[in-house]
C-alpha positions as CSV (number, residue, x, y, z in Angstrom):
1,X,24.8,12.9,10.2
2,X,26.8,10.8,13.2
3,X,25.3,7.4,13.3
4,X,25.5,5.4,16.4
5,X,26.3,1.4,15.7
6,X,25.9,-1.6,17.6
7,X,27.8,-4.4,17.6
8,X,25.4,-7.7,17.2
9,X,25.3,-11.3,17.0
10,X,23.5,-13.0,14.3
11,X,23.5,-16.9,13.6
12,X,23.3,-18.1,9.8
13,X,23.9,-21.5,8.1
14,X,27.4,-21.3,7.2
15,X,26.8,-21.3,3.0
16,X,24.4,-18.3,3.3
17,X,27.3,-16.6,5.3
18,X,29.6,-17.8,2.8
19,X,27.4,-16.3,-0.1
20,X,27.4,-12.9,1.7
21,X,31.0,-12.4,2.1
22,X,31.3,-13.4,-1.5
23,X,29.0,-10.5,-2.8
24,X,30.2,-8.3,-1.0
25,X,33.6,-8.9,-1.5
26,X,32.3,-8.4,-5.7
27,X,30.9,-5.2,-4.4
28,X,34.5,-3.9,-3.4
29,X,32.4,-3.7,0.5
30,X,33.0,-4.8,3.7
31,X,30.9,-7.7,5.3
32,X,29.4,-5.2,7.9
33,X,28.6,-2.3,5.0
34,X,27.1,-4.7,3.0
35,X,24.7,-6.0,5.6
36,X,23.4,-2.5,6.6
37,X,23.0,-1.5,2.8
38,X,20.9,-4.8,2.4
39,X,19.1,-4.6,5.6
40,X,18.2,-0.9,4.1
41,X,17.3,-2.2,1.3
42,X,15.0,-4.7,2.7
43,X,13.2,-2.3,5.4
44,X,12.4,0.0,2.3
45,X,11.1,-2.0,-0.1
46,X,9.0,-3.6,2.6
47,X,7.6,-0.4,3.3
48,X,6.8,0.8,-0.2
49,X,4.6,-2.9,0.0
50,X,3.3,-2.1,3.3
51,X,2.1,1.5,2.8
52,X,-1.8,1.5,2.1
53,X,-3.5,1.6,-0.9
54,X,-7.6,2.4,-0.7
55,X,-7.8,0.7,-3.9
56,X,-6.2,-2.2,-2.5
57,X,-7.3,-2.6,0.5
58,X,-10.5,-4.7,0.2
59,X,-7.2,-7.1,-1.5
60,X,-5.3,-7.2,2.1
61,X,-8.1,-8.2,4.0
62,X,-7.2,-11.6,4.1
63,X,-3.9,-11.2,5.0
64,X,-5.1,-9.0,8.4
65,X,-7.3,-12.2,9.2
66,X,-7.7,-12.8,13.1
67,X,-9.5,-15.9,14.7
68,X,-12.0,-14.5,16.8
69,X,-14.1,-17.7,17.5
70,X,-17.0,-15.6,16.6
71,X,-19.0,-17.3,14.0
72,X,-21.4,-14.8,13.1
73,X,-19.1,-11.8,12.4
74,X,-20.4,-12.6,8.4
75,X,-23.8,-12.3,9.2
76,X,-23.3,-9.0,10.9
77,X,-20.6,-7.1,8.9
78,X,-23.0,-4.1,8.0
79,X,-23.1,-3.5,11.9
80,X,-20.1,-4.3,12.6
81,X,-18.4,-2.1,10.0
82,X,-20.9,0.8,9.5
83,X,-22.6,0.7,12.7
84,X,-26.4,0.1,11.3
């Protein structure tokens, strides 16, 4: 498969940069390789957190949060969610 790359600008403090180039210099890899191997990396395991779990759910609600300024969205959850 032919990937298509783009060339991109990113700004970093200068010992993070630093640290990068090192491991990936251990890894026997080129800065640029490296990056999109980690990036990968990153974007999957995200994903593997992200996917949904049932049994979890009622466990994410507070992250999915949202100020509504309604203040009696408590008091009517049975509507709200089930429609009764």
């Amino acid at each position: 498969m032919n990937k298509t790359y783009v060339q991109t600008i990113i700004r970093m403090p200068k010992d993070l940069l630093s640290g990068l180039k090192k491991r990936a210099f251990l890894e026997d890899k080129s800065l640029a390789q490296f990056m999109r191997e980690l990036s990968e990396f990153y974007l999957l395991e995200k994903a593997k957190k992200d996917e949904f779990n049932p049994k979890d759910a009622i466990w994410q609600l507070p992250k999915r949060a949202v100020k509504t300024g309604k203040i009696n969205l408590a008091n009517r959850i049975d509507e709200i969610v089930y429609g009764k």
